[in-house]
N, C-alpha and C positions, 0 to 999 in steps of 0.2 A: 504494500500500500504506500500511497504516495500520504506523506502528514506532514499540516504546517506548525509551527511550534511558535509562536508569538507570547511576550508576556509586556507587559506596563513596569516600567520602572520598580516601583517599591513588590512586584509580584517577581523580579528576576532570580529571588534567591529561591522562591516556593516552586519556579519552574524547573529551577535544578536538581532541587530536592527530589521532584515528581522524573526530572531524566534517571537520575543515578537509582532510583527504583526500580524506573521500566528500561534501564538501560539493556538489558541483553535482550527482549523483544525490540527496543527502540532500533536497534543495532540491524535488525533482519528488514526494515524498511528504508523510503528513502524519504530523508529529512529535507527538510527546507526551514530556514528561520529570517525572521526581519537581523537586520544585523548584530546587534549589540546583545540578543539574545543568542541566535546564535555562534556570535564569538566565545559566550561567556559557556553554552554548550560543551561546543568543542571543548575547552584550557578544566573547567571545572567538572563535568559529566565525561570527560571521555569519548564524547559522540565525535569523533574524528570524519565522520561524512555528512556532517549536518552544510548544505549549503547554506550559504551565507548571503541573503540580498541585502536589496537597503533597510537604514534604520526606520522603524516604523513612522515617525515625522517626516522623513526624507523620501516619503514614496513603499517602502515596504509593506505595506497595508494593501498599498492598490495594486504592488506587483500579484501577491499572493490572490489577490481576490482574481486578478485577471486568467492565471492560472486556473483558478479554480473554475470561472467562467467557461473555458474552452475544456473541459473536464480532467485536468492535470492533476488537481487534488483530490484526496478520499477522506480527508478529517481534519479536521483544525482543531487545535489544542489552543485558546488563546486566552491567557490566565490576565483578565482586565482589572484594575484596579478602581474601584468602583467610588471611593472616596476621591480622589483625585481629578482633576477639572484638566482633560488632555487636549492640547493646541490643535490636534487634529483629527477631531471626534465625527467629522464627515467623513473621512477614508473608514476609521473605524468601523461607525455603520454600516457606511456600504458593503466593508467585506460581510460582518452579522447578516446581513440582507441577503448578501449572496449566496453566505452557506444558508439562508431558507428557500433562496429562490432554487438553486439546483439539488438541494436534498440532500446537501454533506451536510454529518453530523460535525457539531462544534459545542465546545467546551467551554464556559467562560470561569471556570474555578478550580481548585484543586479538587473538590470532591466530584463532580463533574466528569472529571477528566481522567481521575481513576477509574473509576466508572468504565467511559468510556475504553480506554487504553485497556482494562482489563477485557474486554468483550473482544477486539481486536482477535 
């Protein structure tokens, strides 16, 4: 399966948490992250094939959802920070939207996303 792996600034340490978990299933798919998550990925979880797009304010939101669009994605992990006011809450949406519009399942939490991730 193809999975996107997105987190919100103050959720980056809870997505690591949630890789180094599911890291040896994470490991049999192929990853994709907004940047700064998946930097931190890679150095901190060990996910050494996590691609790396841009940083979620810098366009990563929309790459991913574009993907997702033309049917590249199978699930989106995207652990949002929900007390936080994000500069770029349109792309955000948009991807949310998308995984409803084309029926990939998305995660927006840790217990969500185990969840999820364990059903895989």
């Amino acid at each position: 399966m193809r999975i996107a792996l997105i987190a919100h600034d103050r959720m980056k340490p809870r997505m690591v948490e949630l890789a180094r978990e599911f890291a040896p299933m994470l490991t049999q798919h192929t990853l994709m992250a907004t940047g700064t998550t998946g930097t931190r990925l890679q150095a901190e979880a060990g996910l050494s094939g996590v691609e790396c797009l841009l940083s979620g304010p810098l366009g990563g939101d929309l790459q991913i959802g574009a993907r997702l669009s033309m049917g590249e994605v199978d699930a989106v992990i995207f652990l949002r920070d929900p007390m936080t006011a994000q500069p770029h809450e349109p792309d955000i949406n948009a991807l949310v939207r998308a995984c409803d519009v084309h029926d990939v399942p998305c995660a927006t939490n840790p217990a969500s996303a185990r969840l999820l991730l364990k059903n895989l």
